[in-house]
Backbone as a chain_set.jsonl record, in Angstrom:
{"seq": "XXXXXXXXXXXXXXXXXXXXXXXXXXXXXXXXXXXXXXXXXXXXXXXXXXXXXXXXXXXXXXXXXXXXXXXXXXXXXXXXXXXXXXXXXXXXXXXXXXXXXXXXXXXXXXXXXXXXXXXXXXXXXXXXXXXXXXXXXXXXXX", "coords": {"N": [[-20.495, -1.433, 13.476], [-18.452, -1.913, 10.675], [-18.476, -4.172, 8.074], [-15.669, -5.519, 6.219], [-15.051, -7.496, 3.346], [-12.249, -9.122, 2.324], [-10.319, -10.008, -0.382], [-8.208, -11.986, -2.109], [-5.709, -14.107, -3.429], [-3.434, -14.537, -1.908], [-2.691, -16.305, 1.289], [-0.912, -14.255, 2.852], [-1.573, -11.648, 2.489], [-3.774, -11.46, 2.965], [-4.483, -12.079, 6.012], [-2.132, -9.636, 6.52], [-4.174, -7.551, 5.819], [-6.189, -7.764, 7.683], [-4.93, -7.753, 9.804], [-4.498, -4.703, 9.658], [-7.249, -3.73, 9.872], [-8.908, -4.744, 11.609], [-8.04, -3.756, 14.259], [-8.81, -1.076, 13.767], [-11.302, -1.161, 14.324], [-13.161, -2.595, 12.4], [-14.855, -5.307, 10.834], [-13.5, -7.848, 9.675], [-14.202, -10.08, 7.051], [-12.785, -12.986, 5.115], [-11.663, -14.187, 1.815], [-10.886, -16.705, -0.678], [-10.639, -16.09, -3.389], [-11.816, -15.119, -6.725], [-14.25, -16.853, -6.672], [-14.737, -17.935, -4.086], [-15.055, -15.607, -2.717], [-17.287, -14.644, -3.778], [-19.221, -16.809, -2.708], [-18.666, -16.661, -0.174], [-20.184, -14.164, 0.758], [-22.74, -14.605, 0.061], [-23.413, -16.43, 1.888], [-22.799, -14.852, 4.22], [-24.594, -13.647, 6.777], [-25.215, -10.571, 7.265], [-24.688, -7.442, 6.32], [-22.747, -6.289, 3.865], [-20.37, -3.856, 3.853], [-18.118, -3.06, 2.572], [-15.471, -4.286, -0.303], [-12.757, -5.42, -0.544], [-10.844, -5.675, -2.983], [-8.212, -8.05, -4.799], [-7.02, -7.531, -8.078], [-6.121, -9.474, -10.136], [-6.461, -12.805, -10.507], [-6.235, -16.144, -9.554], [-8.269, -18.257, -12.318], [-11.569, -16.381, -11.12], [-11.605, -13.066, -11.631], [-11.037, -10.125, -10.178], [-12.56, -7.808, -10.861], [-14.236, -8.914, -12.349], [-15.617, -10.493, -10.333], [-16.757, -8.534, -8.878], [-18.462, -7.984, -10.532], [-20.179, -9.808, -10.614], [-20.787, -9.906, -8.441], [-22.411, -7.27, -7.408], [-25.24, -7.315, -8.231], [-25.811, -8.784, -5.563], [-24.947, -7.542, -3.708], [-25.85, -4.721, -3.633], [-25.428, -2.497, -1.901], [-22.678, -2.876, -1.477], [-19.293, -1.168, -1.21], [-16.514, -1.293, -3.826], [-12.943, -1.479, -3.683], [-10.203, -2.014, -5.171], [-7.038, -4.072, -5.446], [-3.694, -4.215, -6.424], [-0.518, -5.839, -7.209], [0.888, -5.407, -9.616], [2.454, -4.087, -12.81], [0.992, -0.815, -14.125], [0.151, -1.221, -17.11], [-0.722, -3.876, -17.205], [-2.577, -4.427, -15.397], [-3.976, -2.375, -16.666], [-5.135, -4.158, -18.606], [-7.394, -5.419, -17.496], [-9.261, -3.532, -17.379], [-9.384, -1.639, -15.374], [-7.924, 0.757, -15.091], [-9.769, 2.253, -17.557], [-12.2, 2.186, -15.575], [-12.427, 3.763, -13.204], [-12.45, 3.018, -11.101], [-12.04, 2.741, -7.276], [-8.908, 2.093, -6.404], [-5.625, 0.991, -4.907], [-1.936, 0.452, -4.681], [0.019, -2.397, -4.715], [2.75, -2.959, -2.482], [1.437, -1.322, 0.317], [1.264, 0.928, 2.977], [0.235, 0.553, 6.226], [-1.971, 2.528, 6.942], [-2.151, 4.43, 4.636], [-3.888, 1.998, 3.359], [-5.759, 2.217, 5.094], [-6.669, 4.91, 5.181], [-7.264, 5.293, 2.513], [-9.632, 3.346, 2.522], [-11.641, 3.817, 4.314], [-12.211, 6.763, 3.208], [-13.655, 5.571, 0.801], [-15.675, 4.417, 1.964], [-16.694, 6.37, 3.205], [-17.484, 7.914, 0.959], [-20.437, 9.522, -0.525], [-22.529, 9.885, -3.144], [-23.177, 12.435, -5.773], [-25.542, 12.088, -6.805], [-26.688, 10.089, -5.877], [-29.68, 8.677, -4.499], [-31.263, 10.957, -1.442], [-30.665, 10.221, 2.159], [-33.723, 7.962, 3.505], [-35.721, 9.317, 5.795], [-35.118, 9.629, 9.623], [-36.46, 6.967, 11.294], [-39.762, 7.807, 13.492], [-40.835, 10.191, 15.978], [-42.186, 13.113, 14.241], [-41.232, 16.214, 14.048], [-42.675, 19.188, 14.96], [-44.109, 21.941, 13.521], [-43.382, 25.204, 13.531], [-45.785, 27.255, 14.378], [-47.985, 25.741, 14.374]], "CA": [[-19.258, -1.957, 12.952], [-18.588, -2.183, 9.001], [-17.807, -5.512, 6.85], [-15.2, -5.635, 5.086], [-14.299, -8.721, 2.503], [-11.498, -8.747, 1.648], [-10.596, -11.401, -1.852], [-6.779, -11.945, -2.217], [-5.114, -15.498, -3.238], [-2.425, -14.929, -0.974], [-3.126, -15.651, 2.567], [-0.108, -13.513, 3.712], [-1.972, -10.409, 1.941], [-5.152, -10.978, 3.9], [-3.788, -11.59, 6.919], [-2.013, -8.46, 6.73], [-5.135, -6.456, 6.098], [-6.825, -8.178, 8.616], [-4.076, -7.33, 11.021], [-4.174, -3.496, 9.679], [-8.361, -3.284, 10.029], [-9.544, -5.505, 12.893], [-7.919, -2.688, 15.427], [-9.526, 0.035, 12.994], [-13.145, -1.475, 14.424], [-14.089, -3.316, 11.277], [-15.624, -6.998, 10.877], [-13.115, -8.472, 8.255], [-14.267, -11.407, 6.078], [-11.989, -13.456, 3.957], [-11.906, -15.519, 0.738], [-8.871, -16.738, -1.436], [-10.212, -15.769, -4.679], [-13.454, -14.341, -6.876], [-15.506, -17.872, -6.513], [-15.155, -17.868, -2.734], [-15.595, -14.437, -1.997], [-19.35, -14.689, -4.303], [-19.716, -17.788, -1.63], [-18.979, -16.003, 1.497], [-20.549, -12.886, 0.244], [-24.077, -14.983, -0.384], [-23.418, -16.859, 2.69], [-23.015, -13.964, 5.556], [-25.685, -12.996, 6.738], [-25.507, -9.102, 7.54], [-24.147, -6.179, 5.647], [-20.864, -5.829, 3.411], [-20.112, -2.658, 3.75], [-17.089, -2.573, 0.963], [-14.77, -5.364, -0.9], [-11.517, -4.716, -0.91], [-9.798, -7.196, -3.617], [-6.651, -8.066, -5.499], [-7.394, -7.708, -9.404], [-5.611, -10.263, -10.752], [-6.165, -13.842, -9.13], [-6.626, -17.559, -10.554], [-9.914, -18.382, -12.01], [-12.426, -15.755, -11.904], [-10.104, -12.215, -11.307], [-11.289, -8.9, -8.886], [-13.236, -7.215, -11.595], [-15.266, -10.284, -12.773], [-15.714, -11.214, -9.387], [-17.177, -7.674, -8.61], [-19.762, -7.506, -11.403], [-21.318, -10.917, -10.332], [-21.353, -9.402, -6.981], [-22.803, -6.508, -7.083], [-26.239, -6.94, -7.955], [-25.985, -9.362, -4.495], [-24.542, -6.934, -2.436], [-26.403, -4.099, -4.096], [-24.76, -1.316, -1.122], [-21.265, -2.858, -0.773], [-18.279, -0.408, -2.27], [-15.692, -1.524, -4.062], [-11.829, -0.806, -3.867], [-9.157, -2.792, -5.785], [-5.164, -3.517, -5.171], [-2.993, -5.206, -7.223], [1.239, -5.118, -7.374], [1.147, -5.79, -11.162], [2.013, -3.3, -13.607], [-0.358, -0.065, -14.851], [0.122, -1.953, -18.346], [-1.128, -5.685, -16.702], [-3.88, -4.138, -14.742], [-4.821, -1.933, -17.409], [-5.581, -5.082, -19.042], [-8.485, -5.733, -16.751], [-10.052, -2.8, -17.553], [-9.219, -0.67, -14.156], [-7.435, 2.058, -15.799], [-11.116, 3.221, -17.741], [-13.583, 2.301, -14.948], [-12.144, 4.626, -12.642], [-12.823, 2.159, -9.463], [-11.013, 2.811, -6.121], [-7.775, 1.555, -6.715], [-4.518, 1.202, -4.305], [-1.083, -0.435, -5.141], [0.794, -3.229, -3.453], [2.924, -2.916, -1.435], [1.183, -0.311, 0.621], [1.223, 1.653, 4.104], [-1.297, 0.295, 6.813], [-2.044, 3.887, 7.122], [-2.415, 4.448, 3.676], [-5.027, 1.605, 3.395], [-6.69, 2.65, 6.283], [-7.416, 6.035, 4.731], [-8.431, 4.569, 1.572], [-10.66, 2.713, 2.581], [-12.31, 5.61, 5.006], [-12.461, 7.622, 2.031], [-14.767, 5.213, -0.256], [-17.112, 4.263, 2.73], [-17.453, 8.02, 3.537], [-18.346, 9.048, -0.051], [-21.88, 9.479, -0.683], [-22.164, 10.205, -4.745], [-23.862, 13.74, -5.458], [-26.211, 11.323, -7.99], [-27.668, 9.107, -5.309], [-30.985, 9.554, -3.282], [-30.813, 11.036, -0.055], [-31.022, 8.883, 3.079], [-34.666, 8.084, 4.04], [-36.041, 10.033, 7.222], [-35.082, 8.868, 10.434], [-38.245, 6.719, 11.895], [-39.476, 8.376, 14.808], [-41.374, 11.132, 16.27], [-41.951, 14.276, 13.159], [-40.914, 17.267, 14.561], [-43.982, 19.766, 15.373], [-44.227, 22.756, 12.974], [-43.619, 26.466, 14.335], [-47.188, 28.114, 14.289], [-48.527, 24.924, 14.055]], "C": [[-19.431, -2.23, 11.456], [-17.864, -3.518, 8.897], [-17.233, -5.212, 6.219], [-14.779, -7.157, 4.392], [-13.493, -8.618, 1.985], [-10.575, -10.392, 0.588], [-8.736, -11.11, -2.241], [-6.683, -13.631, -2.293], [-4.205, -16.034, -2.612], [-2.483, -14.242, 0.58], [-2.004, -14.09, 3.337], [-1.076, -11.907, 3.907], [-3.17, -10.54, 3.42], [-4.969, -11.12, 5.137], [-3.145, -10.254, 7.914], [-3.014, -7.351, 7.154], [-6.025, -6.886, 6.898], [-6.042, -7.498, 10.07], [-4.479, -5.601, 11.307], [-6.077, -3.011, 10.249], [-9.158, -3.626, 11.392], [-9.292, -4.049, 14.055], [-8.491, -1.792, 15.388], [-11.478, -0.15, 13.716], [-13.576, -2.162, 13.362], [-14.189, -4.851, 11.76], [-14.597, -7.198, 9.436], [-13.421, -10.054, 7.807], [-13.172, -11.984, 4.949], [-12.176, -14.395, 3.083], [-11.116, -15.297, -0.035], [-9.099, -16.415, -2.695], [-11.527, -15.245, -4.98], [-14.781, -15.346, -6.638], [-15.957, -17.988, -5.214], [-15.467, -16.918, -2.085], [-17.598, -14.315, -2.475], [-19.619, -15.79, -3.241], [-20.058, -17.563, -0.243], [-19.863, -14.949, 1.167], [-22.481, -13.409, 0.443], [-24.323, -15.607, 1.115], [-23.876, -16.003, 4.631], [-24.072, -12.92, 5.35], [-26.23, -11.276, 7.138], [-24.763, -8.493, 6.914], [-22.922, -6.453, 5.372], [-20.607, -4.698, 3.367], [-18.796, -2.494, 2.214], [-15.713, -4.303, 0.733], [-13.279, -4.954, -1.415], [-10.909, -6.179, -2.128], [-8.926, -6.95, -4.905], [-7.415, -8.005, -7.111], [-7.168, -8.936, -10.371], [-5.517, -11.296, -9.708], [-6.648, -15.131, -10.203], [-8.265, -17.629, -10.432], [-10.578, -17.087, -12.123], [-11.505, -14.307, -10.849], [-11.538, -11.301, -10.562], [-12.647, -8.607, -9.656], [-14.811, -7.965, -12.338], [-15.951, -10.117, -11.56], [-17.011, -9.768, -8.993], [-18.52, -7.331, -9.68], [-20.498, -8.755, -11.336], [-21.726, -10.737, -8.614], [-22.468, -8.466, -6.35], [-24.212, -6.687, -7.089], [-27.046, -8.496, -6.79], [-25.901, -8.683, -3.401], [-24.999, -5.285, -2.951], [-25.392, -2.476, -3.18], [-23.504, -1.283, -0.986], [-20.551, -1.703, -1.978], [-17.628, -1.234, -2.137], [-14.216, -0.583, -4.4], [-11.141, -2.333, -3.959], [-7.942, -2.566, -5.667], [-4.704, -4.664, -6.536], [-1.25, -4.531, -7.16], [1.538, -5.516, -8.878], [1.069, -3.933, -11.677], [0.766, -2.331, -14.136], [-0.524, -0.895, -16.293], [-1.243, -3.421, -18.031], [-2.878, -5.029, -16.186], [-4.962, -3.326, -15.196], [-5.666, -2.697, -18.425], [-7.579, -5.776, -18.757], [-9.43, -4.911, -16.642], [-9.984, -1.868, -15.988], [-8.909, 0.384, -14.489], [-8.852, 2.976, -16.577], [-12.21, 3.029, -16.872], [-13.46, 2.671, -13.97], [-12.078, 4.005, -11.387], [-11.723, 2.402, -8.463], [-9.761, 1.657, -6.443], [-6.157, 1.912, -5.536], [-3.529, -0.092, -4.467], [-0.415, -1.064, -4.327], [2.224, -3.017, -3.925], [2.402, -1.271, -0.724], [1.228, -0.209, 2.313], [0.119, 0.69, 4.603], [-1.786, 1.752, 6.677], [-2.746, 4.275, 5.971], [-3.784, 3.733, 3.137], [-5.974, 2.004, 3.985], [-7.465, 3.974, 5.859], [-8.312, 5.614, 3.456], [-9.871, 4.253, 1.638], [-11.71, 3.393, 3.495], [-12.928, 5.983, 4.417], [-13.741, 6.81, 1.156], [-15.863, 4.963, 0.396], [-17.585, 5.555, 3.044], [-18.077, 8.573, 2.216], [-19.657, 8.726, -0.268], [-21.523, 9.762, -2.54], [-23.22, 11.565, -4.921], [-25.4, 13.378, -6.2], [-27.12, 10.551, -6.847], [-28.977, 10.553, -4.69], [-30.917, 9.84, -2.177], [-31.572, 10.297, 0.598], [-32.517, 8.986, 3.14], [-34.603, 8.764, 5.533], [-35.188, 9.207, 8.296], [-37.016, 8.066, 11.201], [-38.218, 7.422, 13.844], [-40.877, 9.548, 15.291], [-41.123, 12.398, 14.853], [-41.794, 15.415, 14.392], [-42.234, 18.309, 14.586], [-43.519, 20.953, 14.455], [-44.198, 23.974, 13.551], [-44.911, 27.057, 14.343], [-48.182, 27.14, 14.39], [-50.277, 24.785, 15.152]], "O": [[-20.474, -2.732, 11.037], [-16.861, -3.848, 9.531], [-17.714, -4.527, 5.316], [-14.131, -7.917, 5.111], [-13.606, -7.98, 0.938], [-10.391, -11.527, 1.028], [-8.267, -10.028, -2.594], [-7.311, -14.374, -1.539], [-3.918, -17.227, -2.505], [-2.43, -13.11, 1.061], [-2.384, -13.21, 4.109], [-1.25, -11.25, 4.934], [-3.267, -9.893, 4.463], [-5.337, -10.096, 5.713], [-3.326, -9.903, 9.08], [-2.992, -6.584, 8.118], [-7.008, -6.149, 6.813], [-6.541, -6.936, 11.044], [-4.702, -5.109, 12.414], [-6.192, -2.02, 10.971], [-9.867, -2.858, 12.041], [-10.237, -3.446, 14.563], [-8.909, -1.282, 16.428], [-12.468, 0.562, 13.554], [-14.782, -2.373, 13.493], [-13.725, -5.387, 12.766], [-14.918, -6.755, 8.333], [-12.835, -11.028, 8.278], [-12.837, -11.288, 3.99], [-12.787, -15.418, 3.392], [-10.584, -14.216, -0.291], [-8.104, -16.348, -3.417], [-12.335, -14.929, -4.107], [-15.94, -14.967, -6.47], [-17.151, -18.117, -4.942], [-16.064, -17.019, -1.013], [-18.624, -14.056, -1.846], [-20.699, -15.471, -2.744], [-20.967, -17.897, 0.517], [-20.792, -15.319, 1.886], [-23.322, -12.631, 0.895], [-25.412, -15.329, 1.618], [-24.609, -16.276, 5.581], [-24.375, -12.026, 4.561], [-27.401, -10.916, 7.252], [-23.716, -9.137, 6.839], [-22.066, -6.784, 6.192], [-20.658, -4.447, 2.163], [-18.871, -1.86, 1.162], [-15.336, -5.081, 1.609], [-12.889, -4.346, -2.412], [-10.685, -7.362, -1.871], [-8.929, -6.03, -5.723], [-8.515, -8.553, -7.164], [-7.971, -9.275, -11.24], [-4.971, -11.208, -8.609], [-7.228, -15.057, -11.286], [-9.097, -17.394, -9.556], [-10.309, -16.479, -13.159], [-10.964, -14.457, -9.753], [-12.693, -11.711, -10.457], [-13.713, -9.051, -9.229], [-15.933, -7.569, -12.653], [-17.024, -9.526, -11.682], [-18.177, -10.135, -8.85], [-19.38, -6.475, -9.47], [-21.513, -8.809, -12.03], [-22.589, -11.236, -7.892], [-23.158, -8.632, -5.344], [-24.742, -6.298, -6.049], [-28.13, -9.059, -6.948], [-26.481, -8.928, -2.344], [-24.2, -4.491, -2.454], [-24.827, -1.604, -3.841], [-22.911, -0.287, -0.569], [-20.966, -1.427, -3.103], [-17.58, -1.982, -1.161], [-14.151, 0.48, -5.017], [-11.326, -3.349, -3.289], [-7.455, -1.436, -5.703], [-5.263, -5.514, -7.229], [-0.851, -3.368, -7.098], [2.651, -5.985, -9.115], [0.335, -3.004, -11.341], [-0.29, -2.837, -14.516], [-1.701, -1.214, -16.465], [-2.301, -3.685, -18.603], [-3.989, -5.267, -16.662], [-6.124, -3.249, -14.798], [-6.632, -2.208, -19.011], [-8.467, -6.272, -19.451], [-10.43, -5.196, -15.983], [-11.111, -1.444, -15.729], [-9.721, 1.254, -14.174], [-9.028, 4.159, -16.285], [-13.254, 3.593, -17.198], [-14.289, 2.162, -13.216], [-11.526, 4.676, -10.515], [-10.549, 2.27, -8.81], [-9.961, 0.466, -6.682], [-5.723, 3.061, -5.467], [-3.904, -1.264, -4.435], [-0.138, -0.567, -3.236], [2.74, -2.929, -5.039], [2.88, -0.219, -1.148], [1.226, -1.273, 2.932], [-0.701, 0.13, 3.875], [-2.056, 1.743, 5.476], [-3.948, 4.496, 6.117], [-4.675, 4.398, 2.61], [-7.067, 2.167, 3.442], [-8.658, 4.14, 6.115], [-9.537, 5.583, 3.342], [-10.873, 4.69, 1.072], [-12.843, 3.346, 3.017], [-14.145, 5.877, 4.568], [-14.747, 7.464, 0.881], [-16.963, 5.127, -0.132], [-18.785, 5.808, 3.139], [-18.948, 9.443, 2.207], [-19.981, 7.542, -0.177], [-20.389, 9.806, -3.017], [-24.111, 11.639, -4.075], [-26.306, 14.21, -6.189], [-28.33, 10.475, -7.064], [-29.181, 11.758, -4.542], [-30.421, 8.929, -1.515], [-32.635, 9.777, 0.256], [-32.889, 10.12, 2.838], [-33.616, 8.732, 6.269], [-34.597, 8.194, 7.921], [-38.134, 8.531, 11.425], [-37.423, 7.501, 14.781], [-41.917, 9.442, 14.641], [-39.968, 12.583, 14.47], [-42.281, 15.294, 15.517], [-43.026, 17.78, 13.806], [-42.299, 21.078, 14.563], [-45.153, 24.06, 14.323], [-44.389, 28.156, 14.154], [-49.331, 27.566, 14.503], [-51.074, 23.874, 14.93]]}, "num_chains": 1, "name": "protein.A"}
């Protein structure tokens, strides 16, 4: 089962995506903004798989929140929403750091793929997985 956290100041929002993922099979975590999600985040004790959160929020915002995260959650992906303006949100620097991005008001459906999509990508840059542990396979001629 994957973790998701998902960092929104308005419960309705998380709620929602709680409603739209829980059936999906995921583990959703919640926290109302960027100080409590670094709290839960440090707090739970097994795997985040990815962080879904709002960009713009009181206090410390998505993007902040995500670069004091990361080198905690070293594997989680990140994907960002926000219903503010490309102008507002370009503010925050989303528009040049290319980061998964989807706009509110959106589809369950829509999320649901999203968020699919960033846990399925591998990057062509990383290292490939380690072996499986196990028995090596026996050599033909061997």
């Amino acid at each position: 089962m994957e973790t998701i956290l998902v960092v929104d100041d308005e419960p309705e929002i998380r709620a929602l995506v709680r409603d739209i993922l829980e059936p999906k099979g995921y583990d959703v975590l919640e926290a109302r903004d960027g100080e409590d999600a670094l709290t839960v985040a440090s707090h739970h004790p097994g795997p985040i798989d990815l962080v879904l959160s709002d960009v713009v929020m009181p206090g410390l915002n998505g993007p902040d929140m995500a670069a004091r995260l990361k080198p905690i959650r070293v594997a989680a992906k990140f994907v960002f929403m926000s219903g503010y303006t490309t102008e507002i949100v370009g503010q925050y620097g989303m528009l040049r750091s290319g980061a998964p991005f989807i706009a509110k008001p959106f589809a369950a459906e829509v999320l649901a793929r999203k968020l699919r999509e960033v846990l399925d990508y591998r990057s062509p840059f990383a290292r490939p997985a380690p072996p499986a542990s196990g028995p090596r396979p026996a050599f033909a001629g061997a």
